[in-house]
VEXBA-59590 format. One line per 2 residues: their letters; for each residue z, y, x of N, C-alpha, C. Coordinates in nm, 3 decimals. Layout:
# residues N
A	Z,Y,X,Z,Y,X,Z,Y,X ~ ...
***
This chain:
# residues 272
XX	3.485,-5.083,1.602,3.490,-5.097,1.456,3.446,-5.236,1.416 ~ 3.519,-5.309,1.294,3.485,-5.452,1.298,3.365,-5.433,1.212
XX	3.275,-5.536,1.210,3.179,-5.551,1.147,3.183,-5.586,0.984 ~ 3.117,-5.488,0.884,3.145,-5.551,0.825,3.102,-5.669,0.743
XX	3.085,-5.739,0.633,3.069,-5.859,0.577,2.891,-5.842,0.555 ~ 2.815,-5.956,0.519,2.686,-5.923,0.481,2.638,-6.035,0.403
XX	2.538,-6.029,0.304,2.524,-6.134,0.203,2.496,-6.262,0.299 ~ 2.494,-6.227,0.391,2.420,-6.380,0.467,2.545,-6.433,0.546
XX	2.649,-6.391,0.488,2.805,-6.438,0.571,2.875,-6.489,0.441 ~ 2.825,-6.499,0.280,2.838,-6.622,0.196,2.758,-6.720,0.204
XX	2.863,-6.800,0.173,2.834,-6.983,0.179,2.782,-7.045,0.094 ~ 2.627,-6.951,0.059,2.511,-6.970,-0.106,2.531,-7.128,-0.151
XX	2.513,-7.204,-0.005,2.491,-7.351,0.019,2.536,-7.419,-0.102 ~ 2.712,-7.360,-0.067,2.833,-7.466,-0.128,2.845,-7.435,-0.298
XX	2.713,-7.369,-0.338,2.718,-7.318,-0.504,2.758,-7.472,-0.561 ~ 2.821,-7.483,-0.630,2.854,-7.600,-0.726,2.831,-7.540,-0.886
XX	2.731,-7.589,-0.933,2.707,-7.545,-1.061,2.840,-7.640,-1.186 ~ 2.844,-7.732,-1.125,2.941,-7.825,-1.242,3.099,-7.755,-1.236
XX	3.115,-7.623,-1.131,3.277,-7.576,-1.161,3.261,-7.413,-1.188 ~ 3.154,-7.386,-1.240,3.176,-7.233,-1.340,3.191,-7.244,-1.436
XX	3.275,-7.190,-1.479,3.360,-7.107,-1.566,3.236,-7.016,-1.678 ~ 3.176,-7.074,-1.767,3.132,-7.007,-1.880,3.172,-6.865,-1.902
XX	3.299,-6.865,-1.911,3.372,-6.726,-1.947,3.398,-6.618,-1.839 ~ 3.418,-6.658,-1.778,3.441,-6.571,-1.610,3.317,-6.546,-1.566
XX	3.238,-6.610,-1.618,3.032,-6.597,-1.581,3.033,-6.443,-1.661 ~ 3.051,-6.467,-1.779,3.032,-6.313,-1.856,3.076,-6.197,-1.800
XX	3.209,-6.206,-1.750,3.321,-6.112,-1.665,3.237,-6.081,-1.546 ~ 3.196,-6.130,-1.485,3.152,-6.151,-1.348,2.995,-6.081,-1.349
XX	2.900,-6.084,-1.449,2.772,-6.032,-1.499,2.837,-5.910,-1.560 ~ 2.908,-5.857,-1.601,3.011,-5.691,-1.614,3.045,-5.657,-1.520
XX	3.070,-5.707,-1.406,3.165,-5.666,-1.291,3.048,-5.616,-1.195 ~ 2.968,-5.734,-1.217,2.807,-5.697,-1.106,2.781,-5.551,-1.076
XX	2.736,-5.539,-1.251,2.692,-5.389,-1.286,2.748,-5.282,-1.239 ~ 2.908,-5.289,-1.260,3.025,-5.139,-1.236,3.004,-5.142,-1.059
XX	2.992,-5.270,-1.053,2.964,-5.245,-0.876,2.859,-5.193,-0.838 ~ 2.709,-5.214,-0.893,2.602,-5.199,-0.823,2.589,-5.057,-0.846
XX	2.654,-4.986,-0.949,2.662,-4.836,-1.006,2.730,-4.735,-0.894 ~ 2.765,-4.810,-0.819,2.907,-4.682,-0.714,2.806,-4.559,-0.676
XX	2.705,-4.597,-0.662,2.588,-4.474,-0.606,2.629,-4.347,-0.748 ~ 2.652,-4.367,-0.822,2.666,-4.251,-0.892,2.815,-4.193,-0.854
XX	2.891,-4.287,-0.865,3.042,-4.214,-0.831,3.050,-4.165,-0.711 ~ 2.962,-4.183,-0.564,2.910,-4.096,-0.480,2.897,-3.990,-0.517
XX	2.803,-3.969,-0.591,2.738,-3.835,-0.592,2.847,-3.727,-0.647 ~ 2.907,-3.805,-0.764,2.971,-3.726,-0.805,3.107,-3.661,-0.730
XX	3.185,-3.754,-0.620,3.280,-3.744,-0.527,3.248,-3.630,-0.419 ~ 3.102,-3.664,-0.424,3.091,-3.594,-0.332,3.079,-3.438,-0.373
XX	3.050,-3.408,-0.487,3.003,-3.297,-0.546,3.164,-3.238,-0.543 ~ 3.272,-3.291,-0.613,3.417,-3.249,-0.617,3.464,-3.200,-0.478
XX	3.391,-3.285,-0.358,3.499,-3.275,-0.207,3.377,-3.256,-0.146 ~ 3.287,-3.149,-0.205,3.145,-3.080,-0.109,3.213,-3.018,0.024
XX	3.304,-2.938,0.002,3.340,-2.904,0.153,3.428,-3.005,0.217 ~ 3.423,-3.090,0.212,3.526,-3.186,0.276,3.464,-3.295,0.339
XX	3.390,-3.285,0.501,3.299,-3.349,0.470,3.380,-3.482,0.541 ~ 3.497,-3.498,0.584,3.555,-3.620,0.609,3.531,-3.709,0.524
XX	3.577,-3.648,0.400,3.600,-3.703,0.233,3.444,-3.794,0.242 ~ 3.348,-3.676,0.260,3.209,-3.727,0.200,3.145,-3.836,0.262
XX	3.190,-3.808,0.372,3.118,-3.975,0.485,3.174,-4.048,0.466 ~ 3.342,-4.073,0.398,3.406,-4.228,0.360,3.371,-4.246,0.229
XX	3.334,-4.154,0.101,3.321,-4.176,0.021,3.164,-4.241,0.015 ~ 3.049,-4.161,0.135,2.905,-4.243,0.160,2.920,-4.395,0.137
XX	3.036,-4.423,0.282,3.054,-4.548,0.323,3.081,-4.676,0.199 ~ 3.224,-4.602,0.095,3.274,-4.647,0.031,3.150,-4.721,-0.061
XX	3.081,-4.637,-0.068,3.009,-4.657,-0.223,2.875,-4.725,-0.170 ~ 2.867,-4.790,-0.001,2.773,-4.862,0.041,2.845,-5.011,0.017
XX	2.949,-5.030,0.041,3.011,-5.105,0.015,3.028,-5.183,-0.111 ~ 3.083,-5.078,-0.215,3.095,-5.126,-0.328,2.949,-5.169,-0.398
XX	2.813,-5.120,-0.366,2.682,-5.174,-0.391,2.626,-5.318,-0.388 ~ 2.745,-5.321,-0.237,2.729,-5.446,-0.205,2.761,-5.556,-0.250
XX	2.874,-5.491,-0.329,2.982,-5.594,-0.382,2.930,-5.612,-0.542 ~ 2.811,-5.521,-0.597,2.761,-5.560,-0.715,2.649,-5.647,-0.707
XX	2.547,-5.639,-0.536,2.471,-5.752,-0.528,2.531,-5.875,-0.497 ~ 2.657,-5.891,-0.421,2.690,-6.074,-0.458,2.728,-6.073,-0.540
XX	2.789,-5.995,-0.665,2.848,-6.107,-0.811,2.682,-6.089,-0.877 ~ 2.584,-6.082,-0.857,2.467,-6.065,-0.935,2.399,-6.167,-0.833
XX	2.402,-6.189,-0.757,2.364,-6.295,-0.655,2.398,-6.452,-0.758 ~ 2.556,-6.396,-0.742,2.606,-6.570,-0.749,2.586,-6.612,-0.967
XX	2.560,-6.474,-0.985,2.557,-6.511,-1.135,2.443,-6.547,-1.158 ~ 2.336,-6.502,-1.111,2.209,-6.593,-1.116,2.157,-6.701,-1.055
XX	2.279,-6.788,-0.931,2.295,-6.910,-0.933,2.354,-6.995,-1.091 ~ 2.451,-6.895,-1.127,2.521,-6.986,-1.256,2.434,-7.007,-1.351
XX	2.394,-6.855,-1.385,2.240,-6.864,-1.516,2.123,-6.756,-1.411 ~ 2.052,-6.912,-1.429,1.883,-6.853,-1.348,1.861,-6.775,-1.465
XX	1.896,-6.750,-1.599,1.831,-6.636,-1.742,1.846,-6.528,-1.648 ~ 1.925,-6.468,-1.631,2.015,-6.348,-1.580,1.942,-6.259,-1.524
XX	1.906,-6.181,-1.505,1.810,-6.021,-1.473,1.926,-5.954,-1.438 ~ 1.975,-5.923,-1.307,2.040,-5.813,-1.244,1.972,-5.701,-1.272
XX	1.860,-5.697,-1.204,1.775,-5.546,-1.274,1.784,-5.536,-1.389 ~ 1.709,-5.589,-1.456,1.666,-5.522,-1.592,1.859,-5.516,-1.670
XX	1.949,-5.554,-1.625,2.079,-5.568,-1.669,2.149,-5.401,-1.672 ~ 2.082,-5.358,-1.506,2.136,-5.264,-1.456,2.056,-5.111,-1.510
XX	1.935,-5.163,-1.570,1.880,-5.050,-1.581,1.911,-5.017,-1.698 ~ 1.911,-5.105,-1.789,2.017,-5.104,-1.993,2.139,-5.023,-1.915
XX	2.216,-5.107,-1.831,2.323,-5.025,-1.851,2.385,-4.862,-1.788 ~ 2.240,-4.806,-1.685,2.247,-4.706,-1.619,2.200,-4.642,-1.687
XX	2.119,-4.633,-1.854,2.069,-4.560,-1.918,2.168,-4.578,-2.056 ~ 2.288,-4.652,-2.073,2.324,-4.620,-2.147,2.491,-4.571,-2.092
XX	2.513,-4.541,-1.984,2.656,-4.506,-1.951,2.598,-4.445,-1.807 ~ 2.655,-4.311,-1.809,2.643,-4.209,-1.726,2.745,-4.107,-1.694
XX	2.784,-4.074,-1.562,2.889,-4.043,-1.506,2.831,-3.840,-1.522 ~ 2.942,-3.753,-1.531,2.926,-3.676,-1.505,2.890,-3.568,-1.370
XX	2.753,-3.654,-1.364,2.687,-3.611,-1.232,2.686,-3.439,-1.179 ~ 2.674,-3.338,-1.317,2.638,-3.190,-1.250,2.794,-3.208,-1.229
XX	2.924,-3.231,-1.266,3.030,-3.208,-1.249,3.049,-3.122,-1.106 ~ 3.125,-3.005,-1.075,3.200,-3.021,-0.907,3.277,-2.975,-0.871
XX	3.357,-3.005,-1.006,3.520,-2.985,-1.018,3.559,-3.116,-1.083 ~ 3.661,-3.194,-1.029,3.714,-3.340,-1.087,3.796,-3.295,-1.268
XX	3.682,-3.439,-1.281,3.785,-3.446,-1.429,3.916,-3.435,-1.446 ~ 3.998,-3.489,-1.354,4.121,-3.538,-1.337,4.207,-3.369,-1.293
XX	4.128,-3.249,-1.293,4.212,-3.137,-1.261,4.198,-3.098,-1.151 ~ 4.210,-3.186,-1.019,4.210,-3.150,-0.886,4.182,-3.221,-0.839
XX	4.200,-3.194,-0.667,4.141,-3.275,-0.622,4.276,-3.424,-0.553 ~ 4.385,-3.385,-0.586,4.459,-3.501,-0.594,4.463,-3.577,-0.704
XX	4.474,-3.540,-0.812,4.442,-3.651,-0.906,4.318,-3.678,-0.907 ~ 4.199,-3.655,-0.885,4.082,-3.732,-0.859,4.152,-3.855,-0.779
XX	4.219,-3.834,-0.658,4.250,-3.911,-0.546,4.341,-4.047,-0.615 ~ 4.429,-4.020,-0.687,4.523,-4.112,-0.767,4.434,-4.164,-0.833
XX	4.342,-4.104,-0.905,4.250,-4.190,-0.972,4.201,-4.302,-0.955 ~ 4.128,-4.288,-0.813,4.068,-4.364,-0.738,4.156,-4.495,-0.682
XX	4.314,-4.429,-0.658,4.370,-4.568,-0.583,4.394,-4.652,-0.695 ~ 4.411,-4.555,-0.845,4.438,-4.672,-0.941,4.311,-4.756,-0.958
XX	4.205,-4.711,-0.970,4.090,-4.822,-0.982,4.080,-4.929,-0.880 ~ 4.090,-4.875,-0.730,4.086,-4.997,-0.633,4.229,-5.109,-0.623
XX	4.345,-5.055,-0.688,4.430,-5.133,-0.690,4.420,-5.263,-0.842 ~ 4.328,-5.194,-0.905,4.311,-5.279,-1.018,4.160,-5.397,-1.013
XX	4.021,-5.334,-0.883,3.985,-5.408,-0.841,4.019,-5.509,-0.780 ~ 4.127,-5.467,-0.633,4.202,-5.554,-0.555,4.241,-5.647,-0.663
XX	4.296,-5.644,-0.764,4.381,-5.732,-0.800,4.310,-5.807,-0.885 ~ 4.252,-5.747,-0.955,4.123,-5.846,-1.001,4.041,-5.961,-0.927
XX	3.996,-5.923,-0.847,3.894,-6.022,-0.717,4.010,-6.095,-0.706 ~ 4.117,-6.077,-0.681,4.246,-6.188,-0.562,4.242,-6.292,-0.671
XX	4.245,-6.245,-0.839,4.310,-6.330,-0.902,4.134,-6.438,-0.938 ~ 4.043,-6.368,-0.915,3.942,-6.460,-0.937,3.926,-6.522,-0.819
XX	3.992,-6.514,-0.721,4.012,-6.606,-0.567,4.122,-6.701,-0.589 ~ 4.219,-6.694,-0.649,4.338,-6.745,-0.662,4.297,-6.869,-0.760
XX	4.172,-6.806,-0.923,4.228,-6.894,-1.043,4.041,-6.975,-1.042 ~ 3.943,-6.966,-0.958,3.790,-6.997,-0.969,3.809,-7.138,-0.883
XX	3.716,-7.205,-0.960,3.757,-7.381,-0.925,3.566,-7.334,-0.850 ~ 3.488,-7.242,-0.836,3.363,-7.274,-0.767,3.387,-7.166,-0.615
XX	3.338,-7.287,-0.547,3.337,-7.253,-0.424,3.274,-7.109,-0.369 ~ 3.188,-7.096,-0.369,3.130,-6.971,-0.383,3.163,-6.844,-0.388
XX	3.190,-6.872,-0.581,3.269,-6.747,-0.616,3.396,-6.679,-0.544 ~ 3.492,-6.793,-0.519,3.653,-6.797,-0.415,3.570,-6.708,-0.300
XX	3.448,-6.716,-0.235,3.432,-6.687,-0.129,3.437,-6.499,-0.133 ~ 3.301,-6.517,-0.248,3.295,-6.364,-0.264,3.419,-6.298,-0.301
XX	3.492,-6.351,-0.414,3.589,-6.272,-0.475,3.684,-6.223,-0.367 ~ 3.695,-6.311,-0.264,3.849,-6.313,-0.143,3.735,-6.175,-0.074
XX	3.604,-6.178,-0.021,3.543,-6.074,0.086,3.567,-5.946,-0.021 ~ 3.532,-5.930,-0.152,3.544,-5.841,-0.233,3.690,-5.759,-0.232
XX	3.805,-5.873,-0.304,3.922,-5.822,-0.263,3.992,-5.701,-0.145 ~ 3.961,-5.823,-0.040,4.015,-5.765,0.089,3.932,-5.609,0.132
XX	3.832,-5.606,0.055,3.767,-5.429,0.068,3.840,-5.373,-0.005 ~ 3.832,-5.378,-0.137,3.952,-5.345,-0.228,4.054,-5.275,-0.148
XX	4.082,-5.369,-0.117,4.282,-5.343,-0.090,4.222,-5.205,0.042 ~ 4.130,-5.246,0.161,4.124,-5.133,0.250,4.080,-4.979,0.178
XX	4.005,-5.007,0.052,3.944,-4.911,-0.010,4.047,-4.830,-0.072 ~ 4.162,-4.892,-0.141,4.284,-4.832,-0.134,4.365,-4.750,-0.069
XX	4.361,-4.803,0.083,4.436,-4.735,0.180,4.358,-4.604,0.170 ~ 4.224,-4.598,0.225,4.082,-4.521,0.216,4.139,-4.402,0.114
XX	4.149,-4.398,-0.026,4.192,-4.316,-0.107,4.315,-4.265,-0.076 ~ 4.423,-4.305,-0.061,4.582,-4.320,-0.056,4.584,-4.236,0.092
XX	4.515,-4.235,0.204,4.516,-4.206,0.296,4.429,-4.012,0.259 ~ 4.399,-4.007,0.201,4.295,-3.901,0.232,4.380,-3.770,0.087
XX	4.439,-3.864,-0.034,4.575,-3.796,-0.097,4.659,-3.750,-0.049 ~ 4.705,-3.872,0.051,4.814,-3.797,0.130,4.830,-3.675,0.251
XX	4.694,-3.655,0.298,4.676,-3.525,0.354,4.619,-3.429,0.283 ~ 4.603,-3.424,0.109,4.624,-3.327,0.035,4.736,-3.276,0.024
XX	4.825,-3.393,-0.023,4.942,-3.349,-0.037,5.036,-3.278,0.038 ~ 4.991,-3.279,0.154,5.044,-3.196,0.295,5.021,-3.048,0.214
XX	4.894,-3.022,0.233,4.861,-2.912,0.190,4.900,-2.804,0.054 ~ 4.875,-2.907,-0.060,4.882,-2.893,-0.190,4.933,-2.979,-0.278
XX	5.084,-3.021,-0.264,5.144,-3.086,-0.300,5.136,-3.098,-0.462 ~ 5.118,-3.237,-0.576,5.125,-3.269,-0.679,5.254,-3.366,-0.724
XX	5.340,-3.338,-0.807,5.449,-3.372,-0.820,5.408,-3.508,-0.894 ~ 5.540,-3.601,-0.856,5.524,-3.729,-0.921,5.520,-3.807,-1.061
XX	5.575,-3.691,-1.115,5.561,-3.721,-1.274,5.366,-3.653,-1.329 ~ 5.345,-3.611,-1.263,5.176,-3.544,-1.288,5.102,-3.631,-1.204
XX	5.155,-3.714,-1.111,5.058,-3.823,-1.063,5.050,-3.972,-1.158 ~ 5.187,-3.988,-1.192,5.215,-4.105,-1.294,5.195,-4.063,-1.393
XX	5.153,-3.986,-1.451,5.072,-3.984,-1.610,4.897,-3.941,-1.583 ~ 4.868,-3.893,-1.438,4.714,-3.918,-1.434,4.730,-4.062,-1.379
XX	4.776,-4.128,-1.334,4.784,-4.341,-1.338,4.752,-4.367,-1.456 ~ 4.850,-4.376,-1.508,4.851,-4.442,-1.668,4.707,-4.373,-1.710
XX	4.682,-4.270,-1.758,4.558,-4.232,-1.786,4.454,-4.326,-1.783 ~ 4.444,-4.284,-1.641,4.334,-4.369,-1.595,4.362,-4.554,-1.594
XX	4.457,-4.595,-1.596,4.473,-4.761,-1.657,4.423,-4.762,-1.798 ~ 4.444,-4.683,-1.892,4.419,-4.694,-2.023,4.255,-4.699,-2.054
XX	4.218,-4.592,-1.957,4.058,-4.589,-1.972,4.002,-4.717,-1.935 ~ 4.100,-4.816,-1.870,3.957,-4.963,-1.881,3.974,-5.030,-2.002
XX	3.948,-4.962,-2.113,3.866,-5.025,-2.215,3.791,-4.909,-2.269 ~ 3.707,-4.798,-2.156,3.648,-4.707,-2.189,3.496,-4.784,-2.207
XX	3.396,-4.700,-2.246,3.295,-4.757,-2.239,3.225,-4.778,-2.106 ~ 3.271,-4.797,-2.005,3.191,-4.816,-1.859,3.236,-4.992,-1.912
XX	3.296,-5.021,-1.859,3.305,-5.170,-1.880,3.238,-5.216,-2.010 ~ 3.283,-5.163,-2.159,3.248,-5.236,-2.247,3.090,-5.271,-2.271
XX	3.004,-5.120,-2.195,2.877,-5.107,-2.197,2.778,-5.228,-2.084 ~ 2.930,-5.278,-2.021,2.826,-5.327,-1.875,2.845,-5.491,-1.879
XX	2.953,-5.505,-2.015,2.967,-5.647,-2.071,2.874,-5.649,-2.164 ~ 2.812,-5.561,-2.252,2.695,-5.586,-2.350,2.560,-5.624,-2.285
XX	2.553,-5.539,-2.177,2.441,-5.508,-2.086,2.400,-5.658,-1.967 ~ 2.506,-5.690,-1.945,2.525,-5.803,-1.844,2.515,-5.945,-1.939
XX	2.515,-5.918,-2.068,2.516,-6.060,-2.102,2.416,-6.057,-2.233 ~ 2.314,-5.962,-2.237,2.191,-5.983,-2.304,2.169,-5.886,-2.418
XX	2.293,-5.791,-2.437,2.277,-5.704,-2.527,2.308,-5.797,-2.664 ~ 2.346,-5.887,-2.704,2.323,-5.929,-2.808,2.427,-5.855,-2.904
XX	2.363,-5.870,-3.080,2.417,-5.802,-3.150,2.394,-5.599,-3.130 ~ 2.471,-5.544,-3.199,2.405,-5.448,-3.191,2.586,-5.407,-3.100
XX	2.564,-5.279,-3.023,2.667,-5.246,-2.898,2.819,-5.172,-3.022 ~ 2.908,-5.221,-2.960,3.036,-5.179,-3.032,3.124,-5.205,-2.910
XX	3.166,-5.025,-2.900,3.300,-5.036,-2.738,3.388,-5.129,-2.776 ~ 3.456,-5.135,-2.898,3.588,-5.197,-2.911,3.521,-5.392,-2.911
XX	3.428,-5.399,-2.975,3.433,-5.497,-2.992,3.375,-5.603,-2.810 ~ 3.305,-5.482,-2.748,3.227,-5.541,-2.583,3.406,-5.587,-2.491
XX	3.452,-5.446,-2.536,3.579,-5.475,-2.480,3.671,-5.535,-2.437 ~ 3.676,-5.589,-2.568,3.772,-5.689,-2.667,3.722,-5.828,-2.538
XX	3.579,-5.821,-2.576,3.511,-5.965,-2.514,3.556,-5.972,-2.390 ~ 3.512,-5.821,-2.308,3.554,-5.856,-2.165,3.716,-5.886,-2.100
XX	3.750,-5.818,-2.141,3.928,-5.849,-2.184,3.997,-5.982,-2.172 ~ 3.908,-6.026,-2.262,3.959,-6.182,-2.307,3.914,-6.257,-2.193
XX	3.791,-6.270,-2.180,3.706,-6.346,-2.040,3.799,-6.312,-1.923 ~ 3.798,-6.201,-1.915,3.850,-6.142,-1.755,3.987,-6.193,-1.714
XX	4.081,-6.146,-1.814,4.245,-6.148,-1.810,4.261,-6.280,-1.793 ~ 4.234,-6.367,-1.822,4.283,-6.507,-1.844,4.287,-6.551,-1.686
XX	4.257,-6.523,-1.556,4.253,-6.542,-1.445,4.376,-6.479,-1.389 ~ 4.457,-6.364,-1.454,4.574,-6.341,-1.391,4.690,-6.412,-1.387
XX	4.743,-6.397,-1.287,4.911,-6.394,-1.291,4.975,-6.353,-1.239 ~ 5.142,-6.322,-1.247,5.198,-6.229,-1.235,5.225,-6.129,-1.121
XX	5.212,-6.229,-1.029,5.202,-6.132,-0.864,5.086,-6.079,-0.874 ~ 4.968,-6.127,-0.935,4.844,-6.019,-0.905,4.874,-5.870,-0.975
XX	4.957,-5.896,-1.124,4.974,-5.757,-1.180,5.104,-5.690,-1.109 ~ 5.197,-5.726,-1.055,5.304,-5.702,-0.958,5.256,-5.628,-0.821
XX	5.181,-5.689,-0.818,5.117,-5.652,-0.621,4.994,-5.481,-0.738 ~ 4.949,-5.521,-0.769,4.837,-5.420,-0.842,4.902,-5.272,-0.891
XX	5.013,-5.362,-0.953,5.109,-5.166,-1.032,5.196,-5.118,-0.914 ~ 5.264,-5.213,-0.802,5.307,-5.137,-0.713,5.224,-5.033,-0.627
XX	5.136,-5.092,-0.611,5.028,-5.000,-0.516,4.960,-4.838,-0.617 ~ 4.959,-4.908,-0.708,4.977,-4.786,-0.810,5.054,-4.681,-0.817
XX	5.191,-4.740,-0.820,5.302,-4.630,-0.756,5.318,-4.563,-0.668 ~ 5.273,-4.625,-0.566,5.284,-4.594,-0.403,5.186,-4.464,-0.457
XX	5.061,-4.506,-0.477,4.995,-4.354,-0.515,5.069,-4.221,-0.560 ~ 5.197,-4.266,-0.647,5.226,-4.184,-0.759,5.365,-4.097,-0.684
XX	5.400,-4.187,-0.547,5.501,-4.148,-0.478,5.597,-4.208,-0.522 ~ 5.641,-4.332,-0.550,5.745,-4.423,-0.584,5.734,-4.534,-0.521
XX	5.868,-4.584,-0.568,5.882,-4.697,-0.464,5.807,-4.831,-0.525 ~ 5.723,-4.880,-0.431,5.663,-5.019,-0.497,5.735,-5.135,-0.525
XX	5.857,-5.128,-0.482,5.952,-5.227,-0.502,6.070,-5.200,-0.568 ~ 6.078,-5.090,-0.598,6.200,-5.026,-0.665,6.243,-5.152,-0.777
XX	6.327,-5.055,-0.874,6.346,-5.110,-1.017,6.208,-5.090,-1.179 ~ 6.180,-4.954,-1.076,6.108,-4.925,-1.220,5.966,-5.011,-1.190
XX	5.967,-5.008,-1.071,5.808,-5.151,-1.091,5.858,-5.290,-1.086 ~ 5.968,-5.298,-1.088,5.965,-5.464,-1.124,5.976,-5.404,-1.262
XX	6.030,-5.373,-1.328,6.019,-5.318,-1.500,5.883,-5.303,-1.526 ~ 5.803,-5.237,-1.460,5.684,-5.197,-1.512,5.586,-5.304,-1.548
XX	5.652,-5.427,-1.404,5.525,-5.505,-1.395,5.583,-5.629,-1.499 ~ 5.689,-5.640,-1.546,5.723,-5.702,-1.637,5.730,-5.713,-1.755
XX	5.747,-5.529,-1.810,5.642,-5.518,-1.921,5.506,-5.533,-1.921 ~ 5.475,-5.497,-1.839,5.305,-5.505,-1.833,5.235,-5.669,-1.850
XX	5.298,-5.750,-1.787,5.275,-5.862,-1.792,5.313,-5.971,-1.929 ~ 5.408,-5.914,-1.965,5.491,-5.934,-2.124,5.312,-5.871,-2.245
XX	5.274,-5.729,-2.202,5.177,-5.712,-2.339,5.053,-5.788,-2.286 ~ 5.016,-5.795,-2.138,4.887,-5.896,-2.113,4.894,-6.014,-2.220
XX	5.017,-6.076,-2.201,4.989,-6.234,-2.240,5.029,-6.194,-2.374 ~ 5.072,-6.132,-2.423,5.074,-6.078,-2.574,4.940,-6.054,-2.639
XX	4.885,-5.972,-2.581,4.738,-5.935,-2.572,4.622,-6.043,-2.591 ~ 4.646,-6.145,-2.459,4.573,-6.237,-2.487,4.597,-6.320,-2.584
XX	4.713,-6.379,-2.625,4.705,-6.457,-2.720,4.643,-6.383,-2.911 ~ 4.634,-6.249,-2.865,4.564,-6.179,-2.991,4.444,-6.219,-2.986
XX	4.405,-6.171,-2.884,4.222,-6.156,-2.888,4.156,-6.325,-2.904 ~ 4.235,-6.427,-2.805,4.229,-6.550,-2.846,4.207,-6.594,-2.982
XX	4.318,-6.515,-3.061,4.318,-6.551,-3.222,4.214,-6.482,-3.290 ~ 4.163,-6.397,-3.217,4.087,-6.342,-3.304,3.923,-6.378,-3.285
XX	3.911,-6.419,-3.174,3.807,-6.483,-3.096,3.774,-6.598,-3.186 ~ 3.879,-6.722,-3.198,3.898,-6.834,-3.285,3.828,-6.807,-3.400
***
């Protein structure tokens, strides 16, 4: 088994304070948080797939991982701003956004759409990290975001792999997997993010989902482009049992990419 990554296998050294990104600092102090939180989506995974204990030792693993991946962006954000309190960040925001822990039956209906759930979030991580590897002028950050990514994308398979021997069993048709997708795409401007952009960047003002949202949105998105949302909704599909290359995901990812930059140039204006 390969080894995997460890904070002492980033290159702290090569921090360059003169090429962060102000705005991607904010994104990145939100992102910390949803990472350092996976210990709850454990518990709760595990509570849904209690008898499953394959499920429960990758989902252990998973969510050791993803911990990890909330101490380097909280690492490297308190190179950017020494202000910055990872703790005290994490504890605002673990007391004000909470997962349905007694749950142990999935929100999502079953236990395959739990599973779709999941690949849609890691396909929207994956694609997130690549594009803050692709669009970050600080050395550093490129480093973490690319080690972050590339879990991502395996964390994907991880889900996608463990659906698909549901589906052996207890098959979920493809139009009930592509509307629990979409679902769950719509929910990132739920309050887990908007709460962990208020929380990550000082609480200021008094907390409003639409308006934390709005902020993180704007900060975040501006790092994409179009193969990252292309490569991101295909893998989405693949979940949903379609073809990632078909017609309807080059459509998809072309609308999708059409309301992003639509999108952004709103919030821009409204930002102004």
């Amino acid at each position: 088994m390969t080894r995997h990554w460890t904070l002492d296998d980033i290159p702290w050294a090569q921090f360059d304070p003169t090429k962060v990104d102000p705005d991607l600092l904010r994104a990145i102090k939100a992102a910390a948080l949803v990472e350092h939180n996976a210990d709850d989506y454990v518990t709760y995974l595990c509570n849904v797939f209690a008898d499953d204990p394959d499920f429960v030792a990758a989902a252990r693993q998973w969510g050791a991982e993803e911990v990890q991946h909330g101490q380097a962006l909280a690492r490297w954000a308190q190179l950017a701003d020494p202000d910055f309190d990872p703790a005290l960040a994490l504890q605002r925001f673990t007391e004000g956004y909470r997962l349905p822990l007694e749950a142990t039956q999935s929100v999502r209906g079953s236990r395959n759409g739990e599973l779709v759930a999941r690949c849609v979030v890691e396909c929207g991580t994956s694609s997130f990290y690549s594009a803050i590897r692709d669009a970050a002028a600080e050395p550093v950050l490129r480093a973490v975001a690319a080690r972050i990514a590339a879990d991502e994308f395996r964390h994907f398979k991880l889900f996608y792999d463990h659906l698909q021997r549901y589906q052996k069993t207890r098959p979920m048709g493809r139009l009930r997997r592509l509307l629990i997708a979409l679902t769950r795409m719509r929910e990132a401007s739920d309050d887990e993010l908007a709460m962990a952009y208020w929380c990550g960047n000082g609480c200021r003002d008094g907390y409003s989902r639409s308006a934390q949202s709005a902020a993180y949105e704007l900060h975040a998105s501006r790092v994409y482009r179009f193969g990252h949302i292309q490569r991101g909704l295909g893998m989405a599909l693949k979940a949903c049992g379609m073809d990632p290359q078909g017609w309807f995901s080059r459509r998809f990812a072309g609308l999708t990419w059409y309301l992003l930059q639509r999108r952004q140039r709103r919030l821009a204006a409204i930002a102004a």
